[in-house]
N, C-alpha and C positions, 0 to 999 in steps of 0.2 A: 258602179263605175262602168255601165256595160258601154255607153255613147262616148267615154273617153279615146281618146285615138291616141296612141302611144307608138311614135314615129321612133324605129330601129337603127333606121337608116341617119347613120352621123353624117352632118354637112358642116367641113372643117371652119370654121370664121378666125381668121386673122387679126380683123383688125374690127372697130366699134368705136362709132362715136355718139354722143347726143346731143340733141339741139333742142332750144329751149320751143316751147309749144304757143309764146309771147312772138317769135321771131319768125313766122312762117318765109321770109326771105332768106332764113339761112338754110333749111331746109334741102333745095335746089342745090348749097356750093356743098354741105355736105354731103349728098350726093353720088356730087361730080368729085371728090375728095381721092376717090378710088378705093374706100373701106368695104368690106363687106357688110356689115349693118349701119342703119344711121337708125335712132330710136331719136324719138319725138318725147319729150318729158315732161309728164304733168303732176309728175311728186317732187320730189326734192330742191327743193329752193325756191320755190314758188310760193308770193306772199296770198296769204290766203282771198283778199280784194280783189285778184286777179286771176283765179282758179275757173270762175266760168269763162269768162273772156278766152282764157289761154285752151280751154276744153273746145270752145267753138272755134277758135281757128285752126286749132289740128285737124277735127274733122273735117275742115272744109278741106283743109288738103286731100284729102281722099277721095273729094265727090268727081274728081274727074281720075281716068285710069290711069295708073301708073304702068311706066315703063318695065319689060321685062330685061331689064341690064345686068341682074344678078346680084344686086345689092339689096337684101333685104330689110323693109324697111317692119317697125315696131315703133307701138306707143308702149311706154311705159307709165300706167294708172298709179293713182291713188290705193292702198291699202281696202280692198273689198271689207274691212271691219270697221272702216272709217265713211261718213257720208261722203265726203270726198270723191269715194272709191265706190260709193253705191251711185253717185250723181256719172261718175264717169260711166260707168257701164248702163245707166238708164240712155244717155246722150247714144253711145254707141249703139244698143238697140232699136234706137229710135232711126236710126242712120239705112237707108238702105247700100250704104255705101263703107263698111267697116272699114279699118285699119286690116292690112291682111295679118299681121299678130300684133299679141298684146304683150308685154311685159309687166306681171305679176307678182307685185314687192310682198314683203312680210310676209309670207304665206306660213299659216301656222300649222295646218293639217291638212288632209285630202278632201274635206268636206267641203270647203271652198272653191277647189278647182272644176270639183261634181257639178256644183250649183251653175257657177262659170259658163261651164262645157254645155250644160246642159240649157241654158237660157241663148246661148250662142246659135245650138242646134234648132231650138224650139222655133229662133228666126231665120232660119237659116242663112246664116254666116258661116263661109269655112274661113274659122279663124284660129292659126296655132296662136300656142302658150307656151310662154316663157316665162318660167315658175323662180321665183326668187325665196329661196331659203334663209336665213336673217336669226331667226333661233335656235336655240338647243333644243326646244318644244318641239319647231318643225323638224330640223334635223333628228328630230328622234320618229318622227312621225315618218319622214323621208326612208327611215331606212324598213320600217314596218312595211310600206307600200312595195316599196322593191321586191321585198322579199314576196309580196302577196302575189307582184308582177311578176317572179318567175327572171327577174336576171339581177 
């Protein structure tokens, strides 16, 4: 885990919306919403026909720079144990232009986010992670790593 970055420093969020990854025009009003994240979604309720479709227009959202207004924005992937989730992060590699973070469902152990971090780094993308814990496996796992981290 030596290329893991493990940010100390809490940044409070309020509030949190997401917008589907099909609808890159809502995107913009979420936004301007006044929340502090707007996450882009390419897991959860998305019928499977329409999963590259909805992968390629998230990305494009990103190929021009985003504004520094302090809203930070996240895609939330496909399951990295799912091709889904392996399709999502080849597309993202492929990108010279990331999402500046990712949001990270099901995560069952550490070994995932190593692999992650580390294919992130290998392209260099500085892109955080937003780890979604979902089981008892991973919450068991969760609390293993902590401890390994020292808080």
């Amino acid at each position: 885990m030596n290329n893991l970055k493990v940010e100390k420093n809490v940044r409070p969020r309020r509030s949190f919306i997401f917008t589907p990854g099909l609808r890159p025009d809502m995107f913009p009003k979420a936004l301007a919403s006044g929340v502090d994240m707007v996450c882009i979604e390419l897991e959860d309720g998305i019928a499977t026909k329409d999963k590259d479709e909805e992968r390629e227009k998230t990305l494009k959202l990103f190929s021009k720079k985003q504004k520094n207004d302090g809203v930070e924005r996240l895609v939330r992937i496909n399951s990295l144990r799912e091709a889904f989730g392996i399709a999502d992060i080849q597309a993202i590699l492929a990108t010279d232009t990331p999402p500046p973070a990712l949001m990270i469902p099901k995560v069952r152990n550490p070994d995932e986010i190593v692999l992650l971090d580390n294919l992130l780094t290998e392209k260099g993308h500085d892109t955080r992670l937003h780890i979604i814990i979902e089981t008892n496996e991973g919450l068991s796992e969760c609390a293993c790593v902590r401890r390994w981290l020292g808080f």
